[in-house]
C-alpha positions as CSV (number, residue, x, y, z in Angstrom):
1,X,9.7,-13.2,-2.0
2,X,9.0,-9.8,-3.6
3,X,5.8,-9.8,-5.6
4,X,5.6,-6.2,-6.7
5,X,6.0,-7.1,-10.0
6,X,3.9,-10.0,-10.5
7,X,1.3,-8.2,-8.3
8,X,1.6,-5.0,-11.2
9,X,-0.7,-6.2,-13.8
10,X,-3.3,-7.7,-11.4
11,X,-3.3,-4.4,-9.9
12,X,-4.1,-2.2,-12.7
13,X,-6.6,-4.6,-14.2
14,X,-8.3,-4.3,-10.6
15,X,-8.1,-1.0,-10.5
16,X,-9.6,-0.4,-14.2
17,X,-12.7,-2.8,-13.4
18,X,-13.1,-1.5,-10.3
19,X,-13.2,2.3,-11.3
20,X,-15.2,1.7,-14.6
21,X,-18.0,0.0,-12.0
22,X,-18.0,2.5,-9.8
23,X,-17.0,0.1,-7.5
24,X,-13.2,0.9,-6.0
25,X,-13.9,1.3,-2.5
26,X,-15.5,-2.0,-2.8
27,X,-13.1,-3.6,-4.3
28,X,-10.4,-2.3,-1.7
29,X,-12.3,-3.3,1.0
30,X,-12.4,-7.3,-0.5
31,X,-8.9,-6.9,-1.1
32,X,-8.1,-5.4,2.5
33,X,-10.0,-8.6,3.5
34,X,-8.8,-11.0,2.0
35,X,-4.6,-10.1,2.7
36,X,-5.7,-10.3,6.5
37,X,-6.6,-14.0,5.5
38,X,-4.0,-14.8,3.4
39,X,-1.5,-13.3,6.0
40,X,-3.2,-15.7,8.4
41,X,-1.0,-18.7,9.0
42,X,-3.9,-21.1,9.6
43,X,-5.4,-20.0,6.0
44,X,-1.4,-20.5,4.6
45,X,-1.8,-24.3,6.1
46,X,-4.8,-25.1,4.7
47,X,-4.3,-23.6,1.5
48,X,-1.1,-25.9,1.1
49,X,-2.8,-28.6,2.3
50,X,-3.1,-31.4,-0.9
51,X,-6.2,-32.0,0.5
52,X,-7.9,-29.0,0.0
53,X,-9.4,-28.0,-3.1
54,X,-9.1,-24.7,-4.8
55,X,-13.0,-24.5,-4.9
56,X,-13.1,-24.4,-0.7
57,X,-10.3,-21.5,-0.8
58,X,-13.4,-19.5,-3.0
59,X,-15.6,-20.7,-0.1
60,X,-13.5,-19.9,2.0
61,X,-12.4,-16.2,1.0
62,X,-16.1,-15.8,0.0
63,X,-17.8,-16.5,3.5
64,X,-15.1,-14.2,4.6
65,X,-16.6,-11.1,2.6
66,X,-20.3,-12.3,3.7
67,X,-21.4,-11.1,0.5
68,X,-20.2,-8.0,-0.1
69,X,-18.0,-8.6,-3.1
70,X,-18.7,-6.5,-6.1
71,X,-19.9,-9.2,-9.0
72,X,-16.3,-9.8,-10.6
73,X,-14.9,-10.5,-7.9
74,X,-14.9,-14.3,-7.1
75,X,-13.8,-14.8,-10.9
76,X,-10.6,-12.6,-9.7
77,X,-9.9,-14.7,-6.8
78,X,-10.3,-17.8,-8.8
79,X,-7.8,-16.6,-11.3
80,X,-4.9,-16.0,-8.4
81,X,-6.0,-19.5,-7.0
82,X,-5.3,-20.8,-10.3
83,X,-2.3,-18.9,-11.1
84,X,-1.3,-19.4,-7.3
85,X,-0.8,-16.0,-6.7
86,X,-2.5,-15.0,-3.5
87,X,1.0,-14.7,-1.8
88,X,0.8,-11.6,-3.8
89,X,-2.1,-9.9,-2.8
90,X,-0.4,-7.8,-0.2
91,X,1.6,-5.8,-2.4
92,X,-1.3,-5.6,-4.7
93,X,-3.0,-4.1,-1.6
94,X,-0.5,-1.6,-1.9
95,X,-0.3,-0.8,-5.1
96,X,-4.2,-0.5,-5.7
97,X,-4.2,2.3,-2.7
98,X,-1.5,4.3,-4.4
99,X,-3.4,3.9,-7.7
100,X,-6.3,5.0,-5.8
101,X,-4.5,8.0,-4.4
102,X,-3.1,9.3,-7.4
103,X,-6.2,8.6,-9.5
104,X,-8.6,10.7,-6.5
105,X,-5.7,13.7,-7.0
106,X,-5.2,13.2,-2.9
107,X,-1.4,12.2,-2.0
108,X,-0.4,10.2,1.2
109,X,2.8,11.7,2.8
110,X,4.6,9.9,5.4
111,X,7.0,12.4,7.3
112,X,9.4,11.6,9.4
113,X,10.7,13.7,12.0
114,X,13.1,13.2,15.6
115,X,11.0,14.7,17.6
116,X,6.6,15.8,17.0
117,X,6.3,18.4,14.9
118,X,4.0,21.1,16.5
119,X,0.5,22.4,14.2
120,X,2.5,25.2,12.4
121,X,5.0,23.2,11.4
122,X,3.0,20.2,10.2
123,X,0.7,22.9,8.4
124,X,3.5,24.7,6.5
125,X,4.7,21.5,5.1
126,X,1.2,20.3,3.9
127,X,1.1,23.5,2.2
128,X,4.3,23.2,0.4
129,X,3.9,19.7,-0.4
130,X,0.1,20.5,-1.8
131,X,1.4,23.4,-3.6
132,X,4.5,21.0,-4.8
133,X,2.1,18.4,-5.8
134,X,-0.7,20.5,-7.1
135,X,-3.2,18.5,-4.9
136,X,-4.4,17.8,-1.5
137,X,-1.9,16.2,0.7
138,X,-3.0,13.6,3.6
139,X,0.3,13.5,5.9
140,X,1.1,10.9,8.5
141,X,3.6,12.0,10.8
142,X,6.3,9.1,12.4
143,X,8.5,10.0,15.3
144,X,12.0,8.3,14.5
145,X,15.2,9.6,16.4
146,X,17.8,8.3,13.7
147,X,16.5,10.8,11.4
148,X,18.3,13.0,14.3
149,X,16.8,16.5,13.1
150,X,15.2,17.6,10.2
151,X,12.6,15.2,8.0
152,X,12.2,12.7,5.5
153,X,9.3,12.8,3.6
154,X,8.2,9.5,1.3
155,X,5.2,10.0,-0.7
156,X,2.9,7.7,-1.8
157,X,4.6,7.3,-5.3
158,X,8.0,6.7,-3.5
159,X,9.3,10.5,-4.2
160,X,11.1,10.9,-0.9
161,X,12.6,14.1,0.2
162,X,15.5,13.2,2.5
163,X,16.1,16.7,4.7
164,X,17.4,14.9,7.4
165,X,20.6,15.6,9.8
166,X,21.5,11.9,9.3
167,X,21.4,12.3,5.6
168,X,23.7,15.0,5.7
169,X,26.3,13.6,8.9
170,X,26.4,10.6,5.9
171,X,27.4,12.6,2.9
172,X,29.6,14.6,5.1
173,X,31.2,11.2,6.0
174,X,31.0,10.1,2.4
175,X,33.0,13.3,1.8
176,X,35.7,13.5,4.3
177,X,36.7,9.9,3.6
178,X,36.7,10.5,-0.6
C-alpha cells in the first residue's frame, strides 16, 4: 500500500514541531529508529497480535530510543498507534528528509550515469545544478548501464532531468513508429 498521502500531514506537523523546538535532527533520528522496527517482521507480528496492547508497542518503540526522544514524541507515536498508522512511517521518513533538505537550502541529487563519472565531471554538474538550484547540492552518484550513456538526475523534490541515451533511443522509437 502507498502511504504518501496519509503520511503528508503527519509529516509536516512533525516537521513544524520539530523545527520550532529546535529539535529536527532529533526527531529524525526517532523516526529513522523507529521505521527499522516497524520494518522488522517480528515487531509486524507482535503488533498484530490481539494480545498485545497498544501501551507495550509505546514500551516497546520507547526502550528502542533508550531515552532519547525529544518530549513530544511518545504522544506522536501514540497517535499513529491509535490511528494505526505506523505502516506509514516509512514514507514519512522520506518526506521529513526532503522537508529537511529544502527547509536547510541543501539539495540531495541522485545521478545516474552508465559508467563512474570522473572528479571533473561530477564537479561541473554540482556546479550547474547549485547554480540551477541556487543552493548547495549534495549528489549521490549510481552506476546503472540501462541509462546506456548520458545521465538522469532525480532531485530530492522529484525534478528529474532525463539526459539519457535510453531516453532518447525511446522517443526515437516513439517517433518512428508514430
Amino acid at each position: 500500500m502507498n502511504f504518501e498521502g496519509i503520511a503528508r500531514p503527519y509529516t509536516k506537523a512533525v516537521f513544524d514541531i520539530a523545527k520550532e523546538n529546535g529539535e529536527v535532527s532529533a526527531w529524525l533520528e526517532c523516526v529513522e529508529t523507529v521505521v527499522c522496527l516497524v520494518e522488522n517482521k517480528e515487531f509486524q507480528s507482535l503488533v498484530h497480535s490481539p494480545s498485545t496492547h497498544r501501551s507495550d508497542v509505546v514500551k516497546i518503540i520507547l526502550s528502542a530510543l533508550k531515552g532519547k526522544e525529544p518530549k513530544s514524541f511518545e504522544s506522536f507515536i501514540e497517535l499513529l498507534i491509535e490511528n494505526n498508522r505506523l505502516p506509514a512511517l516509512p514514507a514519512l521518513q522520506e518526506q521529513l528528509v526532503k522537508a529537511i533538505s529544502l527547509d536547510s537550502k541543501v539539495r540531495q541529487a541522485e545521478i545516474r550515469v552508465a559508467k563512474d563519472l570522473d572528479k571533473a565531471k561530477l564537479d561541473l554538474i554540482t556546479k550547474a545544478l547549485e547554480k540551477r538550484f541556487d543552493c548547495k547540492v549534495e549528489v549521490q552518484v549510481k552506476v546503472d548501464v540501462s541509462v546506456l550513456g548520458g545521465a538522469i538526475i532525480r532531485m530530492d523534490d522529484d525534478t528529474v532531468f532525463d539526459g539519457s541515451l535510453a531516453a532518447r533511443l525511446d522517443k526515437l522509437e516513439y517517433l518512428l513508429a508514430s
